[in-house]
C-alpha positions as CSV (number, residue, x, y, z in Angstrom):
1,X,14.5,-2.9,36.8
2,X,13.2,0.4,38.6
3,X,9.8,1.6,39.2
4,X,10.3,4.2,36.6
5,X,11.3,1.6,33.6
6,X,8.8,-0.7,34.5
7,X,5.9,2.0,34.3
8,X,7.3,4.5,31.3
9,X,9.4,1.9,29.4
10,X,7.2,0.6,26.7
11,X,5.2,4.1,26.2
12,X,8.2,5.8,25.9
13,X,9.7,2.9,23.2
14,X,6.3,3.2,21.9
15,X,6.5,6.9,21.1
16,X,10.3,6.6,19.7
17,X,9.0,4.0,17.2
18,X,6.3,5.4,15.9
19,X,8.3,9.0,16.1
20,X,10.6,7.4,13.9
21,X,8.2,6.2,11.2
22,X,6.8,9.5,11.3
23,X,9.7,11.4,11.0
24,X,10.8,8.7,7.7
25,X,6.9,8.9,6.1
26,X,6.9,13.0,6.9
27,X,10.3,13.0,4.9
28,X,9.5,10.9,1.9
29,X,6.2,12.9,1.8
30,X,7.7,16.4,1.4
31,X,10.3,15.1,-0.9
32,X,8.9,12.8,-3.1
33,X,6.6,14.0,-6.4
34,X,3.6,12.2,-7.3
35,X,3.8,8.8,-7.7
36,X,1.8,7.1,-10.9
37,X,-1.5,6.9,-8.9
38,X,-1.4,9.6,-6.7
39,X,-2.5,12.4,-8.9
40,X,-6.1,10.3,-9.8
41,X,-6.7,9.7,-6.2
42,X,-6.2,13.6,-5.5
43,X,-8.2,14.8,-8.5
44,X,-10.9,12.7,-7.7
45,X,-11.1,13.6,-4.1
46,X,-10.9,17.1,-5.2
47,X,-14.0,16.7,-7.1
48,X,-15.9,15.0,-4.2
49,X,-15.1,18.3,-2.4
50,X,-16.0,20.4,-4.9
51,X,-19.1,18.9,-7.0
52,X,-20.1,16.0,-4.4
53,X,-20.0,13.5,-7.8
54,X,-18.6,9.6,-8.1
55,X,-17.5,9.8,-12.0
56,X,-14.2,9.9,-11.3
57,X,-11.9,6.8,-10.3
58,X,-15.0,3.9,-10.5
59,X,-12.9,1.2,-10.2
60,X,-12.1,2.7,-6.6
61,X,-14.5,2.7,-3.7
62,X,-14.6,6.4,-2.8
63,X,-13.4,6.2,1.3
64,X,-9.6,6.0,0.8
65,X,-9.9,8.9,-1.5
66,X,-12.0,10.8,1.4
67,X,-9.5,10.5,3.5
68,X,-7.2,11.9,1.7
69,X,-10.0,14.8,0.8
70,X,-9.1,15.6,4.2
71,X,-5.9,16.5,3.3
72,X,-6.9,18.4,-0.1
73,X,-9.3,20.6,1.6
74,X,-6.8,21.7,3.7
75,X,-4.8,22.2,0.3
76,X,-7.5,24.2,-1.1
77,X,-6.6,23.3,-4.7
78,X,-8.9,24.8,-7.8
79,X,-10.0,22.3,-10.1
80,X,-11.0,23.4,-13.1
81,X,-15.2,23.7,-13.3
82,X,-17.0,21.1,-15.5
83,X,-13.6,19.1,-16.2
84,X,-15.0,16.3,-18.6
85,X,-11.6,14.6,-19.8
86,X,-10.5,11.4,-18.0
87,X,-9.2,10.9,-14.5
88,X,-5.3,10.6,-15.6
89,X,-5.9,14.3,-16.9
90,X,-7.5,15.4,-13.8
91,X,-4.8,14.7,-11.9
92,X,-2.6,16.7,-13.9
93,X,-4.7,19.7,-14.7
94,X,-5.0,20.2,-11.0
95,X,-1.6,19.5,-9.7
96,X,0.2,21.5,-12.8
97,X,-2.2,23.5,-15.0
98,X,-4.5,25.1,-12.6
99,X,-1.9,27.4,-10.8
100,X,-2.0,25.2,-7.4
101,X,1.3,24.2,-5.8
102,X,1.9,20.3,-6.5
103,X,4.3,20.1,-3.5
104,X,1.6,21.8,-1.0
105,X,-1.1,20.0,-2.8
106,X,0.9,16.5,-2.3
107,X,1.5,16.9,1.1
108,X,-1.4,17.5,2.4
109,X,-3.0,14.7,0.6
110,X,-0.6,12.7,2.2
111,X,-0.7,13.1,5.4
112,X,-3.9,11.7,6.2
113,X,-2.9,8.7,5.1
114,X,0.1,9.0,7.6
115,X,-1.9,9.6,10.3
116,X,-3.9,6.5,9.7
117,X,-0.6,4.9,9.1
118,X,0.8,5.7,12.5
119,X,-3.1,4.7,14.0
120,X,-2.7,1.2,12.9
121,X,0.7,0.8,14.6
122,X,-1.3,1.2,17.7
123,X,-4.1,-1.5,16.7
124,X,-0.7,-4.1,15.6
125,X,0.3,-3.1,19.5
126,X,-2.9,-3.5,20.7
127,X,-3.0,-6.5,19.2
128,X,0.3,-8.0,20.2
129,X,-0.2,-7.3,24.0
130,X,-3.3,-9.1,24.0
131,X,-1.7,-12.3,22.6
132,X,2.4,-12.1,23.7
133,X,2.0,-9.0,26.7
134,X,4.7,-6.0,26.6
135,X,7.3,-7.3,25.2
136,X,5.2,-9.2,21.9
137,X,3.7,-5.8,21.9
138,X,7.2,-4.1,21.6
139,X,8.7,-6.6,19.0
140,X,5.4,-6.7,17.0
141,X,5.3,-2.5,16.8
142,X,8.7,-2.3,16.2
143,X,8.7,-5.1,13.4
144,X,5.3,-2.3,11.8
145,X,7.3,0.5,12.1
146,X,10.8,-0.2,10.8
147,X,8.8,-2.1,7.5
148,X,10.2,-0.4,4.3
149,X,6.8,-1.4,2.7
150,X,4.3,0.3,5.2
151,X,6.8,3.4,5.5
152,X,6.9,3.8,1.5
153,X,3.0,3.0,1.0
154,X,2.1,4.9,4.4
155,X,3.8,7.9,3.1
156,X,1.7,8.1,-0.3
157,X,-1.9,8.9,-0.9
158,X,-2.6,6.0,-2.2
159,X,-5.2,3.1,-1.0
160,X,-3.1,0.2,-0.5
161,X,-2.1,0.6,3.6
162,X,-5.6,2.3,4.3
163,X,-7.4,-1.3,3.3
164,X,-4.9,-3.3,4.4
165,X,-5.2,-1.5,8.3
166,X,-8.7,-1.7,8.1
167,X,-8.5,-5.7,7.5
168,X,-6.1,-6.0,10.2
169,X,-8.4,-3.1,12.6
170,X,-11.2,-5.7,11.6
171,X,-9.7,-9.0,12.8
172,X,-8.3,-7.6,16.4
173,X,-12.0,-6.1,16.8
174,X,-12.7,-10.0,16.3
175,X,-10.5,-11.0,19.0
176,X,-12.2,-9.0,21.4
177,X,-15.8,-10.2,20.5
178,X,-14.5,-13.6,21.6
179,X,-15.3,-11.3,25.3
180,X,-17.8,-8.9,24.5
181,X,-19.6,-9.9,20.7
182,X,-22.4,-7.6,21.3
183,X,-20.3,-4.4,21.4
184,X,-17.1,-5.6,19.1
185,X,-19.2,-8.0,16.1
186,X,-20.5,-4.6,14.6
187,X,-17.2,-2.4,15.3
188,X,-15.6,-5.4,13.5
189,X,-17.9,-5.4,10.6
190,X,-17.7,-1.4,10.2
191,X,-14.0,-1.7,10.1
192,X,-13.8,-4.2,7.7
193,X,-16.8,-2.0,5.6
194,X,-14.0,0.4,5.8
195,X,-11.5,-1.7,4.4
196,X,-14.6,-2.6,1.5
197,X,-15.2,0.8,1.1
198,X,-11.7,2.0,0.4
199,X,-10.3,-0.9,-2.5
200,X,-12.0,-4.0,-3.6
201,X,-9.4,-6.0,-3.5
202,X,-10.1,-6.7,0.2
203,X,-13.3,-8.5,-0.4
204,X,-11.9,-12.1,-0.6
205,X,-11.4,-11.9,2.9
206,X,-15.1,-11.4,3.6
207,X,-16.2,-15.0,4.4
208,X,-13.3,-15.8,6.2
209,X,-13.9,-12.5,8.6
210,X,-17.8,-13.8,8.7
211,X,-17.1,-17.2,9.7
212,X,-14.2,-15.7,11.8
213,X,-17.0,-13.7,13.5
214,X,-19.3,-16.6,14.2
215,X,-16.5,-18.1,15.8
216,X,-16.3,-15.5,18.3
217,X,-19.8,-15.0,18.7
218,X,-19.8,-19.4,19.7
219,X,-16.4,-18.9,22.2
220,X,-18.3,-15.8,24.1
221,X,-20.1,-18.6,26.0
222,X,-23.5,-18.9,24.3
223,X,-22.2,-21.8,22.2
224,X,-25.5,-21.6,20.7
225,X,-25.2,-22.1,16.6
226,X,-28.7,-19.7,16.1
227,X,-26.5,-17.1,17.8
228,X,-23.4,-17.6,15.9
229,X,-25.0,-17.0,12.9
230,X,-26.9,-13.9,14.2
231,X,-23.2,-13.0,14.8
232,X,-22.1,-13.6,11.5
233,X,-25.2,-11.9,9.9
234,X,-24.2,-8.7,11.9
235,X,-21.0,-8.5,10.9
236,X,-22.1,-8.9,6.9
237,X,-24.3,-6.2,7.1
238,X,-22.4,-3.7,9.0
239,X,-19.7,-3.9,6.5
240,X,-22.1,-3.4,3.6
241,X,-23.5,-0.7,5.7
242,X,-20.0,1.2,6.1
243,X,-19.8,0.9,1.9
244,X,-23.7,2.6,1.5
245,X,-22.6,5.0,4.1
246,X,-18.8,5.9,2.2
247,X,-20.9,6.1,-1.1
248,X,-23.6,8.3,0.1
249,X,-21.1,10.5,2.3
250,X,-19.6,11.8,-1.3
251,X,-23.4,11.9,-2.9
252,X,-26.4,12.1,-0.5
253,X,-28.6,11.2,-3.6
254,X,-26.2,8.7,-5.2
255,X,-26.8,9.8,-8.6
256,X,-24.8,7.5,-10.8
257,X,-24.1,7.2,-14.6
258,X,-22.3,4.1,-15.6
259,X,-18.9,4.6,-17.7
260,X,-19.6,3.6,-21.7
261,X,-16.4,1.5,-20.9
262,X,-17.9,-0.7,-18.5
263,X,-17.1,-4.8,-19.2
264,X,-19.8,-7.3,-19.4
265,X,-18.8,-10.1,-16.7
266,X,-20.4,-13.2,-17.2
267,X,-20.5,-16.2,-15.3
268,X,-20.5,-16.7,-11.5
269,X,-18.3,-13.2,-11.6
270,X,-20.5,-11.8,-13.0
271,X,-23.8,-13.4,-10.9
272,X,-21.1,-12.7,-7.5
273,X,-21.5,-9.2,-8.7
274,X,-25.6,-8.9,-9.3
275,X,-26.0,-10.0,-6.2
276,X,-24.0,-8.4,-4.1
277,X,-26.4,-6.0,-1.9
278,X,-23.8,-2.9,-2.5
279,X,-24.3,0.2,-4.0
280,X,-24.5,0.2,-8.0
281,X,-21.2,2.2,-8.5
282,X,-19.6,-0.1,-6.7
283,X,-20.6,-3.3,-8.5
284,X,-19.8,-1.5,-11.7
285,X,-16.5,-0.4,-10.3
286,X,-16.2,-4.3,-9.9
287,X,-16.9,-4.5,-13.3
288,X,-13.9,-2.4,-14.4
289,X,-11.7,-4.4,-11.6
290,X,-12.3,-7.6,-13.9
291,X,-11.9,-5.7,-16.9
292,X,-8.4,-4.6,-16.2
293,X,-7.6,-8.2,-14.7
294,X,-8.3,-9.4,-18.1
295,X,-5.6,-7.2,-19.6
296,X,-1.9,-8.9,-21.0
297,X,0.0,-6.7,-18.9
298,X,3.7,-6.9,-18.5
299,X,5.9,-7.5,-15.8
300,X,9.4,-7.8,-14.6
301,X,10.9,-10.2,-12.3
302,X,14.6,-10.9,-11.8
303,X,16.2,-9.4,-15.0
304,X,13.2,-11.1,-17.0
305,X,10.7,-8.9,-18.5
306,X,7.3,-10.9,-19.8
307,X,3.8,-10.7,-20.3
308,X,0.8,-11.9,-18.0
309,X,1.7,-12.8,-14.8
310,X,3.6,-15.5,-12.7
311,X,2.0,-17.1,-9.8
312,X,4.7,-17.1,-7.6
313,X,5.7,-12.9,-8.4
314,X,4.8,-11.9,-5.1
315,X,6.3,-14.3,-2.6
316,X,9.4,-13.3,-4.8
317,X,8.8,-9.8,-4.5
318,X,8.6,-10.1,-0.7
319,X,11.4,-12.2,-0.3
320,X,13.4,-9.8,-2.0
321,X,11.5,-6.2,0.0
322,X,11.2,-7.2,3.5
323,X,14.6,-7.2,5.8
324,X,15.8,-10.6,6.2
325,X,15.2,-10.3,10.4
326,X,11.5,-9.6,9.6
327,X,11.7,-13.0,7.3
328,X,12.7,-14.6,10.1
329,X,10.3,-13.5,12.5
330,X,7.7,-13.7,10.6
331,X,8.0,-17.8,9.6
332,X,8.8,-18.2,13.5
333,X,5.6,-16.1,14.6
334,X,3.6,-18.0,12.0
335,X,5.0,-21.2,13.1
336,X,4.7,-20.4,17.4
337,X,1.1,-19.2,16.6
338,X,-0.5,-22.6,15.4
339,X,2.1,-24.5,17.5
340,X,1.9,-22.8,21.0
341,X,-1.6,-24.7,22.7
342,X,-2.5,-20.8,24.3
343,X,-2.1,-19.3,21.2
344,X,-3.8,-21.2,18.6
345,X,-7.5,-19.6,19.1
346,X,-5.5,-16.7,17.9
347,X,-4.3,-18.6,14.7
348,X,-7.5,-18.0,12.7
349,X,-7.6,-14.0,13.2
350,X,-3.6,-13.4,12.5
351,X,-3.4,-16.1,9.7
352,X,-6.5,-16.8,7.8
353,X,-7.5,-13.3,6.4
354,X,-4.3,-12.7,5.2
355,X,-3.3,-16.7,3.9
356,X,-7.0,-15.7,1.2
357,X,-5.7,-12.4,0.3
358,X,-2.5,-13.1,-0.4
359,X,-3.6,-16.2,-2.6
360,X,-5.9,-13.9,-4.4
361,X,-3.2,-11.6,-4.8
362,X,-0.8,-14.5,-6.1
363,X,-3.9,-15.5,-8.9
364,X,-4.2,-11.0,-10.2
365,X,-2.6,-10.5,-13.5
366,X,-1.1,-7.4,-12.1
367,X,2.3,-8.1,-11.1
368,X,3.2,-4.5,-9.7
369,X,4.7,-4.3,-6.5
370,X,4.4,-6.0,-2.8
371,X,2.1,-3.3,-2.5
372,X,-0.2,-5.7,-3.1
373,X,0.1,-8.0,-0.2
374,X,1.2,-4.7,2.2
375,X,-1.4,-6.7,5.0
376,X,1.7,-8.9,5.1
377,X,3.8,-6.8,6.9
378,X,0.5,-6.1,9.5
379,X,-0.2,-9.0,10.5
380,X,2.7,-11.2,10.7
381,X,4.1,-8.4,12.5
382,X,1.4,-9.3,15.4
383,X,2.4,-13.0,14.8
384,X,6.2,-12.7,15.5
385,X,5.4,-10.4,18.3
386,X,4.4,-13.6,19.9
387,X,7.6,-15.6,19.2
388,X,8.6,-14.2,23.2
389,X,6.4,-16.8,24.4
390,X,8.6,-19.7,22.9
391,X,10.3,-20.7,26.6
392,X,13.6,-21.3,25.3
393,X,16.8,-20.0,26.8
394,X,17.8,-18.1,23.4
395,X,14.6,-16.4,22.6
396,X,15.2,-13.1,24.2
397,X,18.6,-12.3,22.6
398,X,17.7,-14.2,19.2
399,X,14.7,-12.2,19.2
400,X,16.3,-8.7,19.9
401,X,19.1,-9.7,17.6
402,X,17.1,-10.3,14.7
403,X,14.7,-6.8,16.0
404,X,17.7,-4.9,16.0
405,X,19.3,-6.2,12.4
406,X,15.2,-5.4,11.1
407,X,16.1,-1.8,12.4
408,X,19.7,-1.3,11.0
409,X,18.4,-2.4,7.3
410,X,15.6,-0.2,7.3
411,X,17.5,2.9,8.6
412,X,19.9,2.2,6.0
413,X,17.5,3.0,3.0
414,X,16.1,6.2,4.3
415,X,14.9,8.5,2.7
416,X,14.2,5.7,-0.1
417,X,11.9,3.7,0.9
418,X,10.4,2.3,-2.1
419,X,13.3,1.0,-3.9
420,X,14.6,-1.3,-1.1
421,X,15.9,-4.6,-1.1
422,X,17.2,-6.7,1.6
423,X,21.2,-7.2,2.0
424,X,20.7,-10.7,0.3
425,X,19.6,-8.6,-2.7
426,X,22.1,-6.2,-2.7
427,X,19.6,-3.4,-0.9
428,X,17.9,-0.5,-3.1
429,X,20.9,0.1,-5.3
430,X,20.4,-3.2,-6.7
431,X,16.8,-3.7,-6.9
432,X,16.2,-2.3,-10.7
433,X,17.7,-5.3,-11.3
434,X,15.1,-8.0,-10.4
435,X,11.7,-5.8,-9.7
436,X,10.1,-3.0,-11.6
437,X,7.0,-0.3,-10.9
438,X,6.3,0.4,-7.3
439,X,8.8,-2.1,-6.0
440,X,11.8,0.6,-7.1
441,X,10.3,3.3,-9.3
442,X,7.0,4.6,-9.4
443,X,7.9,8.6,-10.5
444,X,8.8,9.3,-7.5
445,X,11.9,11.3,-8.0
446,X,11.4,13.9,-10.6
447,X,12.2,16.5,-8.0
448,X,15.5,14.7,-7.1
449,X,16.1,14.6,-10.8
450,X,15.7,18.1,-11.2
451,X,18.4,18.9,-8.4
452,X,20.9,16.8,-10.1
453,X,20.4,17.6,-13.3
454,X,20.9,21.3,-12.3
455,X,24.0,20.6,-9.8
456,X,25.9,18.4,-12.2
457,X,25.0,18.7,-16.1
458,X,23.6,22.6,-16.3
459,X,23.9,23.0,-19.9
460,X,24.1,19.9,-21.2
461,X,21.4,18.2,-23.8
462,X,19.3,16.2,-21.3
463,X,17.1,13.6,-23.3
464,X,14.6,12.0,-20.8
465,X,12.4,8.7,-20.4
466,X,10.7,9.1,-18.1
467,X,7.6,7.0,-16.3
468,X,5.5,8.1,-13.7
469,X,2.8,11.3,-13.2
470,X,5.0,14.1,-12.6
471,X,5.4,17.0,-15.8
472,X,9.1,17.6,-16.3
473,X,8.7,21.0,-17.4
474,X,7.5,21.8,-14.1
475,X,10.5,20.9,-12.4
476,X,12.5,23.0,-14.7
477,X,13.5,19.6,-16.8
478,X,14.4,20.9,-20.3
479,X,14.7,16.9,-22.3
480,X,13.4,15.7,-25.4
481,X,12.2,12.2,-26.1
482,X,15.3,10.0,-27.4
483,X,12.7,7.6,-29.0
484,X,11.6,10.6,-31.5
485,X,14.8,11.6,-32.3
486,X,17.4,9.8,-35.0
487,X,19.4,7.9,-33.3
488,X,22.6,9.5,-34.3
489,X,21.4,13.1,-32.7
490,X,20.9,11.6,-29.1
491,X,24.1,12.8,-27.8
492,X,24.8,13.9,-24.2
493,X,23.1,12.8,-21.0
494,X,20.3,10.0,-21.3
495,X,18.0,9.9,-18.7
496,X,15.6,6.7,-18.4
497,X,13.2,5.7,-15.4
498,X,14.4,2.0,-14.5
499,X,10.9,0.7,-14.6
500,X,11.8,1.8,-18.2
501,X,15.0,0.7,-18.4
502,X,13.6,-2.9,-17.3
503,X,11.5,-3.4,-19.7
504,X,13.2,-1.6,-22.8
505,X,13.7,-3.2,-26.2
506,X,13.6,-2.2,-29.7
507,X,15.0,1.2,-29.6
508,X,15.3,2.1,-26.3
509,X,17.2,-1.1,-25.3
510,X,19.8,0.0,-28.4
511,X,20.1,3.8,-26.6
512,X,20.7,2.3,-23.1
513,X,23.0,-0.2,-24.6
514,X,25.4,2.1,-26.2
515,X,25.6,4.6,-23.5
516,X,27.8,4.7,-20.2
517,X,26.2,4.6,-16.4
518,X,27.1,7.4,-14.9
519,X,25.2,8.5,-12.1
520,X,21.4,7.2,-10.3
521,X,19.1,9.4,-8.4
522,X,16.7,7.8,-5.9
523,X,17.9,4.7,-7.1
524,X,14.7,4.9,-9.5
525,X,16.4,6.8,-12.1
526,X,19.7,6.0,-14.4
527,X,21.4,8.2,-16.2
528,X,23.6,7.7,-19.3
529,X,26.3,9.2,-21.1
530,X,26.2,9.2,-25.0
């Protein structure tokens, strides 16, 4: 190997990756139209722009939705002054009724949220070379990068990859107390704040980052338990300090008035909840979180619609989403971590964080996407990064092999990310067929739609159903709804979202039933001939 490969190599293979995952997240971001959540996270951070207020969105801590303020103030949108109807409205009134540009607007919201994207790829490197050296580092990053999930979420301005980096920010800075606690315990504890402060969802994880962080505080060579503790205490507060500071940073004066909506939670919910030393809105936002996870909702798992929720959803969900090389790498990273004698210090920061979230994840009534357990794809990336210590003669070119099949799935969905499927699954054309909502259609393509619809079938009656955020009309989309017409007058091309198709009975399910396929867009969107 020359000089030059030895010195450039990996910063040069670490600039094509995450050039490529910013090239696919850039894409999806200019061509996709809002997504179901999207527009509330906008609105809302519009509002903390213009009127400094937290009455919008509760249920969310309000950092995520700073970050992508960033964005919108670049944007410049106009909300409309003293707006008093509900968030979903918000969203729409200031994407398509208050004369601002909903692809400009979009973008810009966006791209925060890939910037932070691409910034975590260098923490799941950072974290790699520490444990595995160069080449872990290389396998780990490129594993991150080429992840259908992180590219479709990272692309969105959305919460879900924000928290999820912040976790895994959190645990590396953990690592590296094990050498210096003084300095890394409260940068550990802020970036887990973060991850606090941008979606509740995250906060199962806190004791095991606490006692994680005594841990470090015993190996930096006090091995004194008084200072362990003192360890663990600074690492609590600092992360209840980072959610005071996101709260106050939209409101100085934190004025808060609670919802009329707001659940009573009884119990030790409900007493986890009074106790907490966190900022009002946010315990009421907690409030709402067990609200909704007392809901019947309905979800969709291999051609079987049903209501509630199945504990095993999401390890189906991910078996069917992630590329079956990443599978493989990440059982065998998994397995080489706790095996490997050098490696199993590492064990509790790459597997323990991540083993409570995604059981809490597992026990949610919300069966909507892998979107949920996006940390996945973080930190078993790390972990199978590490698989290049395993001394056996095959590792190299197993490992490459399996890299390098990881890469040519991925490429092979672009530009549509979130409806992929693994080739065991029959990739993204096929995946209407066994998941639903974010895992294959979550609005994103009215755009697309539009396009079609005025390349192909110009002129013909277009009767839409369609689920996701976006306003047809906008997009030029002439449709009625086929459910309010007799069913004897829906003739000509029937257009259903597949997270609506999935889920479809009664009168719907006759409509789709007596038409013929005849073209998809996006892979998110069917359309029929009657």
């Amino acid at each position: 190997m020359t000089v030059w490969a030895r010195r450039w190599g990996v910063p040069v293979l670490v600039v094509l990756l995450l050039g490529q995952m910013a090239v696919a997240m850039v894409t999806a971001a200019l061509r996709q139209t809002p997504t179901i959540d999207e527009p509330v996270y906008v609105g809302t951070a519009a509002v903390y722009l213009d009127e400094h207020s937290l009455r919008f969105n509760p249920e969310h801590p309000p950092l995520g939705k700073l970050v992508i303020a960033a964005g919108v103030a670049v944007a410049d949108p106009r909300p409309e002054p003293g707006f008093d109807g509900d968030q979903t409205e918000l969203g729409r009134r200031l994407l398509y009724e208050s004369g601002n540009d909903p692809w400009r607007v979009m973008f810009w919201a966006r791209l925060p949220v890939i910037v932070l994207t691409l910034a975590f790829g260098l923490v799941v490197f950072a974290f790699a070379r520490e444990l595995a050296g160069r080449a872990g580092a290389s396998v780990a990053l490129a594993l991150y990068c080429l992840s259908p999930d992180v590219i479709a979420h990272g692309s969105l301005a959305t919460l879900d990859v924000p928290a999820a980096g912040f976790v895994l920010t959190s645990a590396w800075l953990l690592w590296r107390a094990r050498s210096r606690p003084r300095l890394y315990v409260p940068l550990a504890g802020g970036a887990f704040g973060a991850a606090l402060a941008t979606k509740m969802s995250v906060l199962p994880a806190l004791p095991v980052l606490v006692l994680v962080a005594a841990v470090s505080v015993w190996c930096a060579g006090s091995r004194r338990t008084a200072r362990a503790v003192a360890g663990a205490a600074v690492f609590a507060l600092t992360a209840c300090a980072a959610v005071w500071m996101a709260y106050l940073a939209v409101d100085p004066r934190l004025r808060w008035g609670p919802p009329q909506h707001i659940p009573t939670v009884g119990g030790l919910r409900g007493l986890a909840v009074r106790l907490l030393p966190l900022p009002e809105p946010f315990r009421d936002g907690m409030r709402l979180q067990f609200g909704l996870e007392n809901r019947p909702w309905q979800g969709f798992l291999f051609g079987r619609p049903y209501t509630g929720s199945l504990w095993y959803y999401l390890p189906a969900a991910l078996l069917v989403k992630t590329p079956l090389g990443a599978l493989a790498l990440w059982a065998a990273g998994a397995v080489t971590v706790t095996v490997l004698r050098p490696l199993r210090p590492a064990a509790p920061y790459l597997l323990a964080a991540p083993a409570v979230l995604l059981a809490a994840a597992m026990y949610g009534s919300r069966d909507f996407g892998t979107r949920y357990a996006v940390f996945l794809p973080m930190f078993l990336a790390v972990a199978a990064g590490c698989v290049v210590l395993v001394r056996w003669r095959w590792t190299p070119v197993v490992t490459g092999t399996l890299v390098a099949f990881v890469a040519v799935s991925s490429l092979r969905t672009y530009p549509f990310y979130l409806p992929y499927s693994n080739e065991a699954f029959g990739g993204p054309e096929r995946t209407r067929y066994r998941l639903h909502d974010s895992n294959v259609d979550w609005g994103q393509d009215l755009g697309r739609l539009a396009d079609r619809l005025d390349e192909r079938y110009r002129g013909e009656r277009i009767w839409l159903v369609y689920k996701g955020a976006g306003v047809p009309a906008y997009y030029g989309i002439d449709a009625r709804d086929p459910r309010r017409a007799p069913a004897d007058a829906v003739h000509g091309v029937l257009v259903v979202s597949d997270s609506a198709a999935a889920k479809a009975t009664g009168r719907l399910a006759e409509l789709i039933a007596g038409s013929r396929r005849i073209d998809q867009v996006g892979h998110s969107i069917t359309l029929y001939r009657r």
